[in-house]
C-alpha positions as CSV (number, residue, x, y, z in Angstrom):
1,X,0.0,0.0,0.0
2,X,1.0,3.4,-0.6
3,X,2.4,5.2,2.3
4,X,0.0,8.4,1.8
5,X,-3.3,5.5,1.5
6,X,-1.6,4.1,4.8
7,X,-1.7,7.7,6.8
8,X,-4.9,8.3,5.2
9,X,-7.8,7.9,8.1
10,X,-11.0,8.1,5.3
11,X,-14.0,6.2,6.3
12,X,-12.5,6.4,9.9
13,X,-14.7,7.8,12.9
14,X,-12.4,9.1,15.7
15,X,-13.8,10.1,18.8
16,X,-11.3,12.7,20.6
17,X,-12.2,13.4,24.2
18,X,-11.2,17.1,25.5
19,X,-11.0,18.0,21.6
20,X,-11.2,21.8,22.8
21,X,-8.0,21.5,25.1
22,X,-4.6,23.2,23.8
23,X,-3.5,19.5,22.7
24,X,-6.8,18.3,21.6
25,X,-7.0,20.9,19.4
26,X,-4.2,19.7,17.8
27,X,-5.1,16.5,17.5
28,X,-8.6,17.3,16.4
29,X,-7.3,19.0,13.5
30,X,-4.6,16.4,12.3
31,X,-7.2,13.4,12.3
32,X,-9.4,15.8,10.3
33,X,-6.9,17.1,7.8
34,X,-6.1,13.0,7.5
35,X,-9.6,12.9,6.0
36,X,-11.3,11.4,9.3
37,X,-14.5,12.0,10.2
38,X,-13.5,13.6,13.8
39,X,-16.1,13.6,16.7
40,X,-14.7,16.2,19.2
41,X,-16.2,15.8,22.8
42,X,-16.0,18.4,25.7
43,X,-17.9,19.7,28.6
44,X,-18.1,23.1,27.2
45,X,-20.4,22.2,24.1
46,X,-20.5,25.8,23.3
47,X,-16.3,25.7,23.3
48,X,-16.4,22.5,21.2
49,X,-19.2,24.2,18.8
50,X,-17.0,27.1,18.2
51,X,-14.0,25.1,17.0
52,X,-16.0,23.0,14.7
53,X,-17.2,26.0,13.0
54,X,-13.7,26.8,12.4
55,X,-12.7,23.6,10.8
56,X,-16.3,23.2,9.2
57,X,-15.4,26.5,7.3
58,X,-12.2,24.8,6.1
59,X,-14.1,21.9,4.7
60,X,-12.9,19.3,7.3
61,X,-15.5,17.2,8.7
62,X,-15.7,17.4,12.6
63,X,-18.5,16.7,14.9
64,X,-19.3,18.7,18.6
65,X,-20.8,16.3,21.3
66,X,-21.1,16.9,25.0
67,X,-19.2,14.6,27.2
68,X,-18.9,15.0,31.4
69,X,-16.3,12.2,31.9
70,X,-17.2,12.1,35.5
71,X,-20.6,11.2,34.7
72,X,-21.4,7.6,34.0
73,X,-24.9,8.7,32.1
74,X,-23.0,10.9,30.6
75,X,-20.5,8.7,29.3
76,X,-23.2,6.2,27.8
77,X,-25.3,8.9,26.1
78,X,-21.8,9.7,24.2
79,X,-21.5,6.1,23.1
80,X,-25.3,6.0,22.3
81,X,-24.8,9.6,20.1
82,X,-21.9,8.0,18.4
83,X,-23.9,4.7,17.8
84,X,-26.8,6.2,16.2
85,X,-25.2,9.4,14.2
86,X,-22.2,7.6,12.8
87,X,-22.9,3.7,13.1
88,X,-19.4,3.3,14.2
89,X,-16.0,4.2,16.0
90,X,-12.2,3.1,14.6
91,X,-10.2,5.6,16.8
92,X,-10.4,6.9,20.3
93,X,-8.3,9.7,21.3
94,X,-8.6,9.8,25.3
95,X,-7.3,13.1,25.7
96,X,-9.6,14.7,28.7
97,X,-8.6,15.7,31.9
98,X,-10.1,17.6,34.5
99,X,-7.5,19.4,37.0
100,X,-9.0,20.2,40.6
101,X,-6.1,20.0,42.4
102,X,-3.6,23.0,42.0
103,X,-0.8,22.1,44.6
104,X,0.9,19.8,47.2
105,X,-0.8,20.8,49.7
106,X,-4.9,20.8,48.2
107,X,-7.5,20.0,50.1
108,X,-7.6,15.5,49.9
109,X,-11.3,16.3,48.5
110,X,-8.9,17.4,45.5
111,X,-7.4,14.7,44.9
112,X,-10.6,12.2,45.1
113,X,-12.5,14.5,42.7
114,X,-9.6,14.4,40.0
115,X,-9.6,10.3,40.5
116,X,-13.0,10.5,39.6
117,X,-13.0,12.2,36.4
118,X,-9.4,10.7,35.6
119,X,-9.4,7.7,36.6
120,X,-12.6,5.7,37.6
121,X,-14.4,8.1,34.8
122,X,-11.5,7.5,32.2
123,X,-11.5,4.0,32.9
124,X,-15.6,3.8,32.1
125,X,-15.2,5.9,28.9
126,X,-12.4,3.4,27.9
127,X,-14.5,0.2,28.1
128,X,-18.1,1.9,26.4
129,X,-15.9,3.3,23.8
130,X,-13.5,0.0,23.6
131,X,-17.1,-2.1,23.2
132,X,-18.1,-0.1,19.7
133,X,-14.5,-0.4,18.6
134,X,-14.8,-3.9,18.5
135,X,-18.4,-3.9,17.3
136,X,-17.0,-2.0,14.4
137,X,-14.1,-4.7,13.3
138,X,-11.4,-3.1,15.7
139,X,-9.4,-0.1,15.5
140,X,-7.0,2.3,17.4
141,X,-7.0,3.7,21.0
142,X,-4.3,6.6,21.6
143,X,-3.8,7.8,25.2
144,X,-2.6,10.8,26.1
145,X,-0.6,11.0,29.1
146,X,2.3,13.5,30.1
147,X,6.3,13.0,30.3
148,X,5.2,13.7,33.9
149,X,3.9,10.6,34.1
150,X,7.3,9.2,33.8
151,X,9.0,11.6,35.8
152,X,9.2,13.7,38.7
153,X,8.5,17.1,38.8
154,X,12.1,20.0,37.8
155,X,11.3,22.4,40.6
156,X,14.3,24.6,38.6
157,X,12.2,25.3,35.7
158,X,9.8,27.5,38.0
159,X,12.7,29.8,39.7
160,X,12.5,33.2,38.9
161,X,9.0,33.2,38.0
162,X,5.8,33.7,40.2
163,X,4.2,30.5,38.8
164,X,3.7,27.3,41.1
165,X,6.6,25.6,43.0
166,X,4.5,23.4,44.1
167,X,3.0,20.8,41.5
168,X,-0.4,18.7,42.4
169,X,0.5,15.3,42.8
170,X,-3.2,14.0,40.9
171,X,-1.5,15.2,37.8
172,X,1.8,13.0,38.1
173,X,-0.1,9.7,39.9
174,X,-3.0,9.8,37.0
175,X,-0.5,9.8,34.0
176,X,2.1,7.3,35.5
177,X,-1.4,5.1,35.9
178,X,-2.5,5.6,32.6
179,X,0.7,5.0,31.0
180,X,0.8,1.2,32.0
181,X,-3.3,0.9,31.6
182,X,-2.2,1.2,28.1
183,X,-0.2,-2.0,28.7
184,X,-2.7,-3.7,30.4
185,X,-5.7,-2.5,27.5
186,X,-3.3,-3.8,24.8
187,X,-3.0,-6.8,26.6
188,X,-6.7,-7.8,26.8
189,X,-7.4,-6.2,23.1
190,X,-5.4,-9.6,22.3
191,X,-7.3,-11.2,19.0
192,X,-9.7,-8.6,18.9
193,X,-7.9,-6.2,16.2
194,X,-7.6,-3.3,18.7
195,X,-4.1,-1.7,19.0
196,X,-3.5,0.6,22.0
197,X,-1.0,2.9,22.5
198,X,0.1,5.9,24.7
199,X,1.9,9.2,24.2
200,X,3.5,11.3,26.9
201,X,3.8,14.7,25.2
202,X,6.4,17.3,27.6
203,X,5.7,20.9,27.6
204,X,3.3,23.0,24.6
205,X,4.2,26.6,24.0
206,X,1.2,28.8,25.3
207,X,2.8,32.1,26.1
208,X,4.1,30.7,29.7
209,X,6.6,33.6,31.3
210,X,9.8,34.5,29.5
211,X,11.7,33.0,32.8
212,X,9.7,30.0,32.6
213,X,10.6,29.8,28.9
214,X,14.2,30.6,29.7
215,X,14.7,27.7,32.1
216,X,12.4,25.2,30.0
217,X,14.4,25.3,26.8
218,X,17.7,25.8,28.1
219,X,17.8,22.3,28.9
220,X,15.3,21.0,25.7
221,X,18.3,20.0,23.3
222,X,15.8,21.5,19.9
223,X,15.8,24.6,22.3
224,X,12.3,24.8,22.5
225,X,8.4,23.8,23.5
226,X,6.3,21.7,21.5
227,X,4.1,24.0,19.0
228,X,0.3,23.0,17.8
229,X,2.1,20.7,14.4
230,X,4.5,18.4,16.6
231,X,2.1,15.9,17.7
232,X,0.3,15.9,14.9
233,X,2.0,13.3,12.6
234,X,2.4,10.9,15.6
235,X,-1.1,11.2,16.3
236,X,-2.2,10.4,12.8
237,X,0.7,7.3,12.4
238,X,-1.0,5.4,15.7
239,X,-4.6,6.3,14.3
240,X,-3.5,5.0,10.6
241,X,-2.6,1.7,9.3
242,X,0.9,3.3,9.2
243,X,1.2,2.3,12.6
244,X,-0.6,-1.1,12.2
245,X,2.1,-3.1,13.9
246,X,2.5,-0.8,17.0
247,X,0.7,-1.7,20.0
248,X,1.0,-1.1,23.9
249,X,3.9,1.3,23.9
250,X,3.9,4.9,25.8
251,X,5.5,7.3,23.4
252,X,7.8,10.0,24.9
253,X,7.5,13.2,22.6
254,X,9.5,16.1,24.6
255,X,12.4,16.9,22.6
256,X,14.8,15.6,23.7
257,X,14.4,17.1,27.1
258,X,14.9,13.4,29.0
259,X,17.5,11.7,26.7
Protein backbone atom coordinates (compact mmCIF):
# COMPACT_ATOMS: atom_id res chain seq x y z
CA UNK A 1 0.00 0.00 0.00
CA UNK A 2 1.02 3.43 -0.62
CA UNK A 3 2.39 5.21 2.30
CA UNK A 4 -0.02 8.36 1.78
CA UNK A 5 -3.26 5.52 1.55
CA UNK A 6 -1.59 4.10 4.76
CA UNK A 7 -1.69 7.69 6.75
CA UNK A 8 -4.94 8.26 5.19
CA UNK A 9 -7.80 7.94 8.14
CA UNK A 10 -11.00 8.11 5.29
CA UNK A 11 -13.96 6.17 6.32
CA UNK A 12 -12.49 6.38 9.85
CA UNK A 13 -14.66 7.81 12.90
CA UNK A 14 -12.44 9.12 15.68
CA UNK A 15 -13.79 10.13 18.76
CA UNK A 16 -11.27 12.68 20.63
CA UNK A 17 -12.22 13.38 24.23
CA UNK A 18 -11.21 17.10 25.54
CA UNK A 19 -10.97 17.99 21.55
CA UNK A 20 -11.22 21.83 22.82
CA UNK A 21 -7.98 21.48 25.14
CA UNK A 22 -4.63 23.21 23.82
CA UNK A 23 -3.49 19.48 22.65
CA UNK A 24 -6.81 18.33 21.56
CA UNK A 25 -6.99 20.88 19.41
CA UNK A 26 -4.19 19.71 17.81
CA UNK A 27 -5.12 16.46 17.48
CA UNK A 28 -8.57 17.28 16.44
CA UNK A 29 -7.28 19.03 13.49
CA UNK A 30 -4.64 16.40 12.29
CA UNK A 31 -7.16 13.38 12.33
CA UNK A 32 -9.40 15.79 10.28
CA UNK A 33 -6.88 17.12 7.80
CA UNK A 34 -6.14 13.03 7.48
CA UNK A 35 -9.56 12.91 5.96
CA UNK A 36 -11.28 11.40 9.29
CA UNK A 37 -14.50 11.96 10.17
CA UNK A 38 -13.54 13.64 13.77
CA UNK A 39 -16.06 13.61 16.69
CA UNK A 40 -14.67 16.20 19.24
CA UNK A 41 -16.17 15.77 22.75
CA UNK A 42 -15.98 18.39 25.70
CA UNK A 43 -17.92 19.66 28.65
CA UNK A 44 -18.13 23.10 27.22
CA UNK A 45 -20.41 22.22 24.08
CA UNK A 46 -20.50 25.82 23.27
CA UNK A 47 -16.26 25.68 23.29
CA UNK A 48 -16.36 22.47 21.20
CA UNK A 49 -19.22 24.18 18.78
CA UNK A 50 -17.01 27.14 18.23
CA UNK A 51 -14.05 25.06 16.99
CA UNK A 52 -15.96 22.98 14.72
CA UNK A 53 -17.20 25.96 12.99
CA UNK A 54 -13.70 26.77 12.45
CA UNK A 55 -12.70 23.65 10.79
CA UNK A 56 -16.29 23.23 9.22
CA UNK A 57 -15.43 26.47 7.33
CA UNK A 58 -12.17 24.84 6.12
CA UNK A 59 -14.12 21.86 4.70
CA UNK A 60 -12.93 19.28 7.32
CA UNK A 61 -15.49 17.17 8.65
CA UNK A 62 -15.72 17.41 12.60
CA UNK A 63 -18.55 16.69 14.92
CA UNK A 64 -19.28 18.69 18.60
CA UNK A 65 -20.83 16.32 21.33
CA UNK A 66 -21.06 16.92 24.98
CA UNK A 67 -19.20 14.57 27.22
CA UNK A 68 -18.95 15.01 31.37
CA UNK A 69 -16.30 12.17 31.91
CA UNK A 70 -17.20 12.11 35.47
CA UNK A 71 -20.57 11.23 34.68
CA UNK A 72 -21.39 7.63 33.95
CA UNK A 73 -24.86 8.73 32.14
CA UNK A 74 -22.95 10.93 30.61
CA UNK A 75 -20.45 8.73 29.26
CA UNK A 76 -23.24 6.16 27.79
CA UNK A 77 -25.32 8.90 26.09
CA UNK A 78 -21.79 9.68 24.20
CA UNK A 79 -21.55 6.07 23.07
CA UNK A 80 -25.25 6.02 22.26
CA UNK A 81 -24.84 9.59 20.11
CA UNK A 82 -21.94 7.97 18.37
CA UNK A 83 -23.86 4.68 17.79
CA UNK A 84 -26.77 6.19 16.18
CA UNK A 85 -25.21 9.45 14.18
CA UNK A 86 -22.22 7.58 12.76
CA UNK A 87 -22.87 3.70 13.11
CA UNK A 88 -19.44 3.31 14.21
CA UNK A 89 -16.02 4.19 16.02
CA UNK A 90 -12.21 3.09 14.59
CA UNK A 91 -10.22 5.57 16.77
CA UNK A 92 -10.38 6.91 20.34
CA UNK A 93 -8.33 9.67 21.34
CA UNK A 94 -8.64 9.78 25.33
CA UNK A 95 -7.31 13.07 25.74
CA UNK A 96 -9.58 14.70 28.68
CA UNK A 97 -8.63 15.74 31.89
CA UNK A 98 -10.13 17.59 34.50
CA UNK A 99 -7.47 19.43 36.96
CA UNK A 100 -8.96 20.22 40.58
CA UNK A 101 -6.14 20.00 42.36
CA UNK A 102 -3.63 23.04 41.99
CA UNK A 103 -0.85 22.13 44.63
CA UNK A 104 0.89 19.77 47.15
CA UNK A 105 -0.79 20.77 49.66
CA UNK A 106 -4.87 20.84 48.15
CA UNK A 107 -7.47 19.97 50.08
CA UNK A 108 -7.63 15.54 49.92
CA UNK A 109 -11.34 16.32 48.45
CA UNK A 110 -8.92 17.40 45.47
CA UNK A 111 -7.36 14.75 44.86
CA UNK A 112 -10.60 12.22 45.08
CA UNK A 113 -12.54 14.53 42.66
CA UNK A 114 -9.63 14.41 39.96
CA UNK A 115 -9.57 10.34 40.52
CA UNK A 116 -13.04 10.50 39.61
CA UNK A 117 -12.95 12.19 36.43
CA UNK A 118 -9.45 10.71 35.61
CA UNK A 119 -9.42 7.70 36.62
CA UNK A 120 -12.61 5.72 37.63
CA UNK A 121 -14.36 8.13 34.76
CA UNK A 122 -11.51 7.48 32.20
CA UNK A 123 -11.53 4.00 32.89
CA UNK A 124 -15.61 3.83 32.11
CA UNK A 125 -15.16 5.89 28.87
CA UNK A 126 -12.39 3.44 27.89
CA UNK A 127 -14.48 0.15 28.14
CA UNK A 128 -18.06 1.93 26.45
CA UNK A 129 -15.89 3.30 23.81
CA UNK A 130 -13.46 -0.04 23.64
CA UNK A 131 -17.14 -2.09 23.25
CA UNK A 132 -18.09 -0.14 19.66
CA UNK A 133 -14.50 -0.40 18.60
CA UNK A 134 -14.79 -3.89 18.51
CA UNK A 135 -18.40 -3.93 17.31
CA UNK A 136 -17.01 -1.97 14.37
CA UNK A 137 -14.06 -4.67 13.29
CA UNK A 138 -11.39 -3.13 15.66
CA UNK A 139 -9.37 -0.06 15.54
CA UNK A 140 -7.04 2.30 17.38
CA UNK A 141 -6.95 3.68 20.96
CA UNK A 142 -4.26 6.59 21.63
CA UNK A 143 -3.80 7.77 25.21
CA UNK A 144 -2.60 10.75 26.13
CA UNK A 145 -0.63 10.98 29.07
CA UNK A 146 2.32 13.53 30.07
CA UNK A 147 6.27 13.00 30.27
CA UNK A 148 5.19 13.68 33.90
CA UNK A 149 3.94 10.62 34.09
CA UNK A 150 7.33 9.19 33.85
CA UNK A 151 9.01 11.57 35.84
CA UNK A 152 9.23 13.66 38.70
CA UNK A 153 8.49 17.14 38.84
CA UNK A 154 12.13 20.01 37.76
CA UNK A 155 11.32 22.38 40.62
CA UNK A 156 14.28 24.59 38.57
CA UNK A 157 12.20 25.29 35.67
CA UNK A 158 9.83 27.51 38.05
CA UNK A 159 12.70 29.82 39.65
CA UNK A 160 12.47 33.18 38.91
CA UNK A 161 9.02 33.17 37.99
CA UNK A 162 5.80 33.68 40.23
CA UNK A 163 4.20 30.49 38.80
CA UNK A 164 3.65 27.25 41.08
CA UNK A 165 6.56 25.58 42.99
CA UNK A 166 4.48 23.36 44.07
CA UNK A 167 3.02 20.84 41.54
CA UNK A 168 -0.36 18.65 42.40
CA UNK A 169 0.54 15.29 42.79
CA UNK A 170 -3.18 14.01 40.91
CA UNK A 171 -1.47 15.24 37.77
CA UNK A 172 1.81 12.99 38.13
CA UNK A 173 -0.14 9.74 39.90
CA UNK A 174 -3.04 9.84 36.97
CA UNK A 175 -0.49 9.77 33.99
CA UNK A 176 2.15 7.31 35.51
CA UNK A 177 -1.40 5.09 35.86
CA UNK A 178 -2.51 5.60 32.59
CA UNK A 179 0.70 4.98 31.02
CA UNK A 180 0.82 1.24 32.03
CA UNK A 181 -3.26 0.87 31.62
CA UNK A 182 -2.22 1.17 28.08
CA UNK A 183 -0.18 -2.00 28.67
CA UNK A 184 -2.71 -3.67 30.39
CA UNK A 185 -5.70 -2.47 27.54
CA UNK A 186 -3.28 -3.84 24.79
CA UNK A 187 -3.03 -6.82 26.64
CA UNK A 188 -6.70 -7.83 26.78
CA UNK A 189 -7.41 -6.21 23.11
CA UNK A 190 -5.35 -9.65 22.26
CA UNK A 191 -7.30 -11.17 19.01
CA UNK A 192 -9.74 -8.56 18.94
CA UNK A 193 -7.95 -6.18 16.24
CA UNK A 194 -7.58 -3.31 18.73
CA UNK A 195 -4.05 -1.66 19.02
CA UNK A 196 -3.48 0.64 22.03
CA UNK A 197 -0.97 2.90 22.51
CA UNK A 198 0.06 5.85 24.71
CA UNK A 199 1.89 9.22 24.18
CA UNK A 200 3.48 11.35 26.91
CA UNK A 201 3.82 14.71 25.17
CA UNK A 202 6.38 17.30 27.59
CA UNK A 203 5.70 20.94 27.63
CA UNK A 204 3.27 22.97 24.60
CA UNK A 205 4.21 26.61 24.00
CA UNK A 206 1.21 28.79 25.34
CA UNK A 207 2.84 32.12 26.10
CA UNK A 208 4.13 30.73 29.71
CA UNK A 209 6.56 33.57 31.26
CA UNK A 210 9.77 34.49 29.48
CA UNK A 211 11.73 32.99 32.77
CA UNK A 212 9.70 29.96 32.61
CA UNK A 213 10.55 29.78 28.85
CA UNK A 214 14.18 30.60 29.71
CA UNK A 215 14.67 27.67 32.11
CA UNK A 216 12.41 25.19 30.02
CA UNK A 217 14.42 25.31 26.82
CA UNK A 218 17.65 25.76 28.10
CA UNK A 219 17.80 22.33 28.93
CA UNK A 220 15.33 20.96 25.67
CA UNK A 221 18.28 20.03 23.28
CA UNK A 222 15.81 21.48 19.89
CA UNK A 223 15.81 24.61 22.35
CA UNK A 224 12.31 24.76 22.54
CA UNK A 225 8.44 23.81 23.54
CA UNK A 226 6.32 21.74 21.53
CA UNK A 227 4.15 23.97 19.01
CA UNK A 228 0.28 23.01 17.82
CA UNK A 229 2.12 20.69 14.44
CA UNK A 230 4.52 18.38 16.65
CA UNK A 231 2.15 15.88 17.73
CA UNK A 232 0.29 15.90 14.91
CA UNK A 233 2.04 13.32 12.63
CA UNK A 234 2.43 10.92 15.61
CA UNK A 235 -1.12 11.17 16.29
CA UNK A 236 -2.21 10.40 12.80
CA UNK A 237 0.68 7.28 12.43
CA UNK A 238 -0.95 5.45 15.65
CA UNK A 239 -4.63 6.27 14.31
CA UNK A 240 -3.46 4.98 10.56
CA UNK A 241 -2.61 1.70 9.29
CA UNK A 242 0.92 3.30 9.25
CA UNK A 243 1.20 2.25 12.57
CA UNK A 244 -0.62 -1.11 12.15
CA UNK A 245 2.09 -3.07 13.85
CA UNK A 246 2.46 -0.82 17.00
CA UNK A 247 0.75 -1.70 19.99
CA UNK A 248 1.04 -1.08 23.91
CA UNK A 249 3.95 1.26 23.88
CA UNK A 250 3.91 4.87 25.83
CA UNK A 251 5.47 7.31 23.37
CA UNK A 252 7.83 10.01 24.94
CA UNK A 253 7.48 13.19 22.63
CA UNK A 254 9.53 16.06 24.64
CA UNK A 255 12.35 16.93 22.64
CA UNK A 256 14.78 15.59 23.66
CA UNK A 257 14.38 17.06 27.13
CA UNK A 258 14.90 13.44 29.03
CA UNK A 259 17.48 11.69 26.73
Amino acid sequence: MHVKDLLSLKGKIVLVTGGAGNYGKCIVEAMAEADGTVITASRNLKANEAFVGQLKDRGLEVHALQLDQGDPGSVKNLRAAIEQQFGALHVLVNNAVARPMATYDAPMEDFAESMRVNATGMVDLMREMTAVIIKSGGGSIINIASMMGMFGPDLSNYEGTTMTQSPPPDYYFHNAGLINLTRYWARMMAGKNVRVNCVSPGGLFNHQPERFLENYTGKVPLRRMANQDDIKGLMVLLASEAGAYINGENILMDGGLNA
